[in-house]
N, C-alpha and C positions, 0 to 999 in steps of 0.2 A: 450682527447680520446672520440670517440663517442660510444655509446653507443646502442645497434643492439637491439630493440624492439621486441622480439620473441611468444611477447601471444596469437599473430594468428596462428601462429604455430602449438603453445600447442593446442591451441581448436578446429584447424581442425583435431589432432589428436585424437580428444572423440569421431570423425563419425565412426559409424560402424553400416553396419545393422544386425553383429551377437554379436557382442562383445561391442559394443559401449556405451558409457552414452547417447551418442545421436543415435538414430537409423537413422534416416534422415535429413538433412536441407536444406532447400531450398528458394530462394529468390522470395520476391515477388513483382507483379509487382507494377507500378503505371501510372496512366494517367498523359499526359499531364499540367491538370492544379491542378494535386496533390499536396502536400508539396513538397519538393526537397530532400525526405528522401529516406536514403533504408533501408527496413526492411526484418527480415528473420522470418521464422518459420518453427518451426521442430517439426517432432516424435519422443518422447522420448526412450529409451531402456526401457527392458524389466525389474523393479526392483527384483519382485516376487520371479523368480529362486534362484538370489541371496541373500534371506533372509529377503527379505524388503517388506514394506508395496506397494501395488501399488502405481505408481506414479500419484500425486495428482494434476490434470490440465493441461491446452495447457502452452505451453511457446512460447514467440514470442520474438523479441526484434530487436531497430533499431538505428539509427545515422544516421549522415547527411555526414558519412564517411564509407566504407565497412571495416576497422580495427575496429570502433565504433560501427558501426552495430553490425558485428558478437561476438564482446567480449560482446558487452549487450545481444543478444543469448543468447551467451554459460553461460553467469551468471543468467539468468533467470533460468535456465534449471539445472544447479546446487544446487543450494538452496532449489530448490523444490527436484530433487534429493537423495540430502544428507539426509533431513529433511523423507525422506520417512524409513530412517535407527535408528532402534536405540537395542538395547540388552536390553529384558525386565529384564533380570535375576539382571540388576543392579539399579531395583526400587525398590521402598516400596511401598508394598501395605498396604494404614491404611489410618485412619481421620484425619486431621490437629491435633485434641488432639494428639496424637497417636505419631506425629515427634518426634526427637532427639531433645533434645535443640539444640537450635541456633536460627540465626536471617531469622524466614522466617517470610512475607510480609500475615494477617489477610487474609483470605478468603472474609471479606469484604470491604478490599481495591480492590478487581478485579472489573474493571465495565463493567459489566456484564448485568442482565437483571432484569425488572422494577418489585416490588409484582404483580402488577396488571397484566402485562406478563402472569408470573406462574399461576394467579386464572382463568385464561383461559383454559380452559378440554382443548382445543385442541394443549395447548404447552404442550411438554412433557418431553422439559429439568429439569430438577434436580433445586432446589437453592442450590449454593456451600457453605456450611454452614463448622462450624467446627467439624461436626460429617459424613458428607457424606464420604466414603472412596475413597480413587484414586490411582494410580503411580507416586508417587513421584519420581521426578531424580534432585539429585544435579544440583547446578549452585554457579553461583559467584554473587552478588547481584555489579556492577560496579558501584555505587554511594557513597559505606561507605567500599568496601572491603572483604563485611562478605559471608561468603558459607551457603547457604542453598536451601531449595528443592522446587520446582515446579511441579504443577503437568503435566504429559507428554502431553497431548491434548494442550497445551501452548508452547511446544516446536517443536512437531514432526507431522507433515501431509502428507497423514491423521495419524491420531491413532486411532486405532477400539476397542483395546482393552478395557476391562469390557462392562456391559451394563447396568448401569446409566449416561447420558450423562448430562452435565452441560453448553458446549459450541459446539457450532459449531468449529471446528476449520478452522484457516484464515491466509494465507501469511502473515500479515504485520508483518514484526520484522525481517522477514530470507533474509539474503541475501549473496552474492557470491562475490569475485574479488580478484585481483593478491596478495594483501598485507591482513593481517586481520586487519588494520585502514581504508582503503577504506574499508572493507569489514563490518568495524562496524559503518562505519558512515553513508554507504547506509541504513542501518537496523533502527539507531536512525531517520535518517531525514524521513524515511517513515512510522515509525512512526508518530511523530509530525507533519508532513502535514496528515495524515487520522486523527488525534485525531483535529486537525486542522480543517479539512473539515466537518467533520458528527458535530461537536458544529456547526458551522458556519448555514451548512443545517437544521438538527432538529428545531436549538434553529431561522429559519428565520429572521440571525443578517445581518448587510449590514455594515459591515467596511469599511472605505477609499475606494475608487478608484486610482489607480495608473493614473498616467500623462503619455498615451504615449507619450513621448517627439521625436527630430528629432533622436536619437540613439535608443529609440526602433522601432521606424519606420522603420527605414534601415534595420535592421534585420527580421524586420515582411517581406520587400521588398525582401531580397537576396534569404531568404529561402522559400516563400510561393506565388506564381504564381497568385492563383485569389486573388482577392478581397474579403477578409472577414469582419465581425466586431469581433474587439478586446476587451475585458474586463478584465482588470486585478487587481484583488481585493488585497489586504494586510491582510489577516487574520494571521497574527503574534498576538496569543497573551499572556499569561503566563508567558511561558517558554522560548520567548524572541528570537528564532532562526530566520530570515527572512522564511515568510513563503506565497507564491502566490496560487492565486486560479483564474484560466484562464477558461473566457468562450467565445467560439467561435460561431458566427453563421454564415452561408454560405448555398452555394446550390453547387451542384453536378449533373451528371448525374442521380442518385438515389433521386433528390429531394432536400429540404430546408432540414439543420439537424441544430442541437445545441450540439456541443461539447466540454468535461471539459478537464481539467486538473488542478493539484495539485503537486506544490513542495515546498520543503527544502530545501536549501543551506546554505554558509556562508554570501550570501549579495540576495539584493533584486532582482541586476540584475539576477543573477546567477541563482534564484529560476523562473523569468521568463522566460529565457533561456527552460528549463528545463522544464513549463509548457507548453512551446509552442510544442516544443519536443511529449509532450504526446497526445497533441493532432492533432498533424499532423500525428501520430500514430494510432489517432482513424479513421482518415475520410478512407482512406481504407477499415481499418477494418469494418467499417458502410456497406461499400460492400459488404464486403463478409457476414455478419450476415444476414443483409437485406435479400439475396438470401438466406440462411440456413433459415431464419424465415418468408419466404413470405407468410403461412399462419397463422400467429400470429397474434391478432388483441387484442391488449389489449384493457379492460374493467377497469369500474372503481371499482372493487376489484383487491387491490393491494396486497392482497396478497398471488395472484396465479404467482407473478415475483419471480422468485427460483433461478436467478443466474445473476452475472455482467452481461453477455450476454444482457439478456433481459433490464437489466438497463439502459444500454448505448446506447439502440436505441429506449428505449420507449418512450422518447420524439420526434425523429424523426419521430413516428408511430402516436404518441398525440398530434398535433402542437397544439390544441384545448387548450393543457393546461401550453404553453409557454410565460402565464402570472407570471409564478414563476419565470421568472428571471427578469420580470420586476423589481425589488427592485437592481438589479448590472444595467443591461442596461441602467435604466434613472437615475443612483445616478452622478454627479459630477465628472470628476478628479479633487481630490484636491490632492491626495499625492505623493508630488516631488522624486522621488530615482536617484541615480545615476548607472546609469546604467553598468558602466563599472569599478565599486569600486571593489577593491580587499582587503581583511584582512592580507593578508600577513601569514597568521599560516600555518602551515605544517600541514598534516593529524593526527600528533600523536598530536600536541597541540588543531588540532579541537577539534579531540576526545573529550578531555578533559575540552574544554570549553565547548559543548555541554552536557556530564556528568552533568556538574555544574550547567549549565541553567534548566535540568530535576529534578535536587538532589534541588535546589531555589524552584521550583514550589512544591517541597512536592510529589516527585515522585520517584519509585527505576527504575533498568533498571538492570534485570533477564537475564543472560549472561549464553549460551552452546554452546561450539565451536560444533558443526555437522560434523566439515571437515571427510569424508572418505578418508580410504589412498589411492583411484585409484585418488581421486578429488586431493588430494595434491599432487599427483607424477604429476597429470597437471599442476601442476602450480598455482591454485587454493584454497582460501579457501572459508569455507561456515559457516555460524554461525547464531543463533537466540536472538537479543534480545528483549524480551518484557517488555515494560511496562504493568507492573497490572493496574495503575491508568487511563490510556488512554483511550479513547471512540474507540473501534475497529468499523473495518467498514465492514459490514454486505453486503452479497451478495445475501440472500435471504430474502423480506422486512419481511415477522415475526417475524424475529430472529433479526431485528436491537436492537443492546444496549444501550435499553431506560433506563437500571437502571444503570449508571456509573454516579457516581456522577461530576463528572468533567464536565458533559452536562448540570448541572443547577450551579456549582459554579464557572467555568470560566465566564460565560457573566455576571453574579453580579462582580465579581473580575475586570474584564473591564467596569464597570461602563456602561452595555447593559440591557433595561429589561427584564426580564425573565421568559420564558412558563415553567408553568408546564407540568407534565406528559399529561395531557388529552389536552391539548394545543402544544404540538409538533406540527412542520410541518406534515403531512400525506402525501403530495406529495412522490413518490420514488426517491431515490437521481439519480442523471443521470453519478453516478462515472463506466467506463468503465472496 
């Protein structure tokens, strides 16, 4: 019996521009010698009326298919969404002293932000200690089984409430799609590719280079019209998942750019698939920012860069300083993958192997399903997980989290030298 695939359906059902989770979407275009992708972007609906925090961010999303396309939409656009909803009445407000027994996760396992940070007048986040008070809201801890609390700014964006702030709050962890195993696996793998990425950039490590071999070629060939240079790094390290880091350079009508991409998967191919993906996603959007920021000119204090935006074309704007990737451009391919390996696990045993490789590295993984009941009558779920231990990755450069421990003891653990504090990279990272 076949089986009638109906999630486009569902999701062109959430347009509304009175009622809708999405207010508008709409597809955009591409040139001639673009990627071969289609991407959509939309206007979100109104949260506010409805009891919720405003909704936090653009959402875009695309594939190299219009069913693909628009379900990465509509999942982008949900996660953020849901994550804008929560019932304060079912926190705790108190100090980490202050919780219920159980098994919650040290305020300084979060990594978070460097002493040195804080002794700066001009930051004015909080250190998350065990006496500062927050909004605690239950979760499931998915590495050992045990319930306990987190605090909301970790779970739900934005969150405004109280006024001592400890973190920015930041996507990675929330995420959207048909089953909650896809829906928890997008959440872990984007994880572990940002906590992936910001070690790799801070700590200026150069792992492997991947082999384009004749099978990633054909794909670089089907999908992408001009002529770029390809870089595809291996930063898998710890926690053991396949994990790519894609850097692109080319020209366009707007000029030479330099664009990244970062993924997770079950296999190497699959993660560059997937990097490639994000960043044929970017050269567009280079476009359109470019024109929104034609009169920007970055300087070298960086830290007047206050959002992705600005990141991901500031090297397009800085060619001057597209000496930082010289260290991926001239290293070697030496590392062979196969490109078109499969593992064979179904989503529920990924889950689960993935779990395991985070629970090995000495890491929990902070579990709140988000789903609203309009997002589930679509068809849809939505959920946050975060890792405390992970290196988040920062959209405005002063706020990057330079005190997460994982940023100096992953590259000892991989046998890489390793920068202190005052020796980070300083470059801005060029993540989109």
């Amino acid at each position: 019996m076949y089986k009638i695939d109906t999630n486009h359906l569902q999701a062109v059902r959430m347009v509304s521009p009175e009622t809708g989770i999405l207010s508008h979407i709409m597809r955009m275009s591409r040139l001639n010698e673009d990627p071969k992708l289609i991407s959509y972007g939309i206007w979100p609906g109104d949260t506010e009326p409805l009891g919720g925090e405003k909704f936090g961010g653009r959402s875009s999303g695309c594939g190299w298919g219009d069913e693909d396309a628009l379900l990465g939409t509509v999942g982008e656009t949900l996660e953020r969404y849901s994550s804008a909803f929560y019932d304060i009445k079912m926190a705790r407000y108190c100090s980490y002293n202050e919780l219920p027994d159980g098994v919650n996760v040290h305020p300084s396992e979060y990594g978070l932000f460097h002493e040195k940070q804080h002794a700066d007048e001009r930051f004015k986040l909080k250190p998350f200690d065990e006496n500062i008070k927050r909004h605690w809201f239950q979760c499931v801890d998915l590495t050992n089984g045990a319930e306990g609390w987190i605090p909301g700014e970790f779970i739900y964006m934005p969150f405004t409430v109280g006024h001592e702030w400890i973190t920015l709050t930041t996507s990675t962890g929330l995420a959207a799609h048909t089953s909650m195993s896809k829906c928890l696996l997008t959440a872990l793998y984007e994880g572990i590719e940002r906590d992936s990425f910001v070690i790799t950039w801070l700590q200026g490590l150069a792992p492997p280079k991947i082999v384009i071999d004749a099978d990633i070629q054909a794909y670089l060939d089907e999908h992408i019209p001009a002529k770029y240079e390809w870089n595809f790094i291996d930063i898998t390290y710890d926690v053991g998942v396949p994990t790519v880091l894609g850097i692109c350079i080319g020209e366009a009508e707007f000029g030479e750019f330099v664009a990244v991409g970062c993924a997770t998967r079950p296999t190497h191919g699959q993660a560059i698939r997937k990097a490639i993906k994000e960043i044929s996603q970017g050269i567009p959007y280079f476009r359109f920012l470019l024109g929104q920021e034609k009169d920007w000119t970055p300087d070298d204090d960086y830290h007047k860069i206050q959002n992705f935006e600005q990141h991901s074309i500031f090297y397009t704007k800085r060619r001057d300083l597209w000496h930082v990737f010289d260290r991926y451009r001239n290293a070697p391919e030496e590392r062979k993958i196969d490109f078109n390996l499969e593992t064979g696990r179904t989503d529920k045993e990924e889950v689960r192997h993935v779990l395991r490789q985070i629970k090995n590295a000495g890491c929990n993984v902070l579990f709140k399903d988000t789903t609203t009941p309009d997002v589930r009558q679509s068809g849809f779920y939505t959920a946050r997980a975060f890792v405390p231990q992970f290196v988040q990755l920062a959209g405005a450069y002063p706020f990057y989290y330079n005190g997460a421990r994982r940023l100096y003891e992953v590259p000892a653990k991989m046998g890489y030298p390793v920068r202190d504090y005052d020796n980070l990279v300083k470059y801005p990272h060029p993540f989109p």
